[in-house]
C-alpha positions as CSV (number, residue, x, y, z in Angstrom):
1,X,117.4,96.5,120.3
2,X,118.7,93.0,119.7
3,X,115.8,90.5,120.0
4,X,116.6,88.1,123.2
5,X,117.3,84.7,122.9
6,X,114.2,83.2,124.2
7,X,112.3,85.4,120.9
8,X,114.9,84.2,118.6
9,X,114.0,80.4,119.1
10,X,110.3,81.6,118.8
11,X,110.7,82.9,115.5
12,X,112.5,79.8,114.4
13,X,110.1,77.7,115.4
14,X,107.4,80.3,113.7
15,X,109.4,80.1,110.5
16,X,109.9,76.3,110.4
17,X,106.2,75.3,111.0
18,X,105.0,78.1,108.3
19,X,107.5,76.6,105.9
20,X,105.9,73.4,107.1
21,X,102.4,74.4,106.7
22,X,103.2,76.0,103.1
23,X,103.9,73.6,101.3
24,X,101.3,71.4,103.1
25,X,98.9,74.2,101.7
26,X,100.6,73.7,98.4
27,X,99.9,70.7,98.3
28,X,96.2,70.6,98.9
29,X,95.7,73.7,96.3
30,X,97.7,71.1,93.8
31,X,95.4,68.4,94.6
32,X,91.9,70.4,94.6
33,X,92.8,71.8,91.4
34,X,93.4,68.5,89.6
35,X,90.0,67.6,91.6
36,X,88.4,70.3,90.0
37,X,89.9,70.1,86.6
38,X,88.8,66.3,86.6
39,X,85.3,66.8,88.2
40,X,84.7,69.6,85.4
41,X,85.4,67.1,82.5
42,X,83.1,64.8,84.1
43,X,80.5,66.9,85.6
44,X,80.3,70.5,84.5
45,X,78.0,72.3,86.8
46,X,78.0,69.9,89.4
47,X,77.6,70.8,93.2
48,X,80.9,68.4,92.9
49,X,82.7,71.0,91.2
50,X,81.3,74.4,93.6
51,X,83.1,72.4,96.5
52,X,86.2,71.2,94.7
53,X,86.5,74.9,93.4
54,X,85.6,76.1,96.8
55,X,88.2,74.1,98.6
56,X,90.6,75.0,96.0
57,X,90.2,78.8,96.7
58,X,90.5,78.2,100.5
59,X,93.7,76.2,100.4
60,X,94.8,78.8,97.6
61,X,94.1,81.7,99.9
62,X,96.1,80.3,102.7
63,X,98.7,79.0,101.1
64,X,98.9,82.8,99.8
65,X,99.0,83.9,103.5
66,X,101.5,81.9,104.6
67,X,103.9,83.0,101.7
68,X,103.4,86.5,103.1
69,X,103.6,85.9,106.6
70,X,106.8,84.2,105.6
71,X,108.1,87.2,103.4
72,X,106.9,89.9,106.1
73,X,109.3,88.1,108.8
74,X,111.8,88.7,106.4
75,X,113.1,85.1,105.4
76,X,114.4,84.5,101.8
77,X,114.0,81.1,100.8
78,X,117.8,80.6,100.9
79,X,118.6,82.3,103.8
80,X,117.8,79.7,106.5
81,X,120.1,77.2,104.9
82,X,123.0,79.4,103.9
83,X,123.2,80.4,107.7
84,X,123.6,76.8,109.1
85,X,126.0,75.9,106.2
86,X,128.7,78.8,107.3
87,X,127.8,78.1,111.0
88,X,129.1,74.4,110.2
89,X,132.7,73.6,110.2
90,X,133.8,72.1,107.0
91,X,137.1,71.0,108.4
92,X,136.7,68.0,110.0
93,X,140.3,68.4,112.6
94,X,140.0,72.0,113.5
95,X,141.7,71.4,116.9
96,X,145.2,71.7,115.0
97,X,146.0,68.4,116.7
98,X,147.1,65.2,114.3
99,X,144.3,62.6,114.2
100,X,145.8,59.3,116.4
């Protein structure tokens, strides 16, 4: 059975905001591991460097999570903007009328 409309706009707006969130999470794990690599060189051992590792493997984990959540609702990375692309109209006078 065909999802209904009203679910269809849900899961768009699901996909969007995990897409949104991912590469927020990307971000942070990219940040906390230069953290950590810097905080290492300058303070191996330090209770600086358990938190900077720490935060690194929480924003690792959910970045993970989201990447999965993404995959198990079955979008490709591509596949989001190939389907507004060949819902667009390329031709610009498709009314068969001459421009004025």
């Amino acid at each position: 059975m065909a999802p209904m409309k009203s679910e269809r706009i849900q899961l768009k707006r699901a996909v969007r905001q995990l897409r949104r969130i991912r590469s927020f999470y990307a971000a942070a794990t990219a940040l906390w591991a230069g953290s950590a690599a810097l905080t290492s060189w300058q303070a191996a051992g330090s209770r600086q460097l358990t938190v900077c590792v720490a935060l690194l493997a929480v924003f690792a984990a959910l970045f993970v999570m989201a990447s999965v959540a993404l995959r198990r609702l079955g979008v490709t990375a591509t596949a989001g903007r190939m389907r507004s692309r060949a819902t667009t109209s390329t031709v610009p006078n498709a009314g068969g009328q001459a421009a004025a």
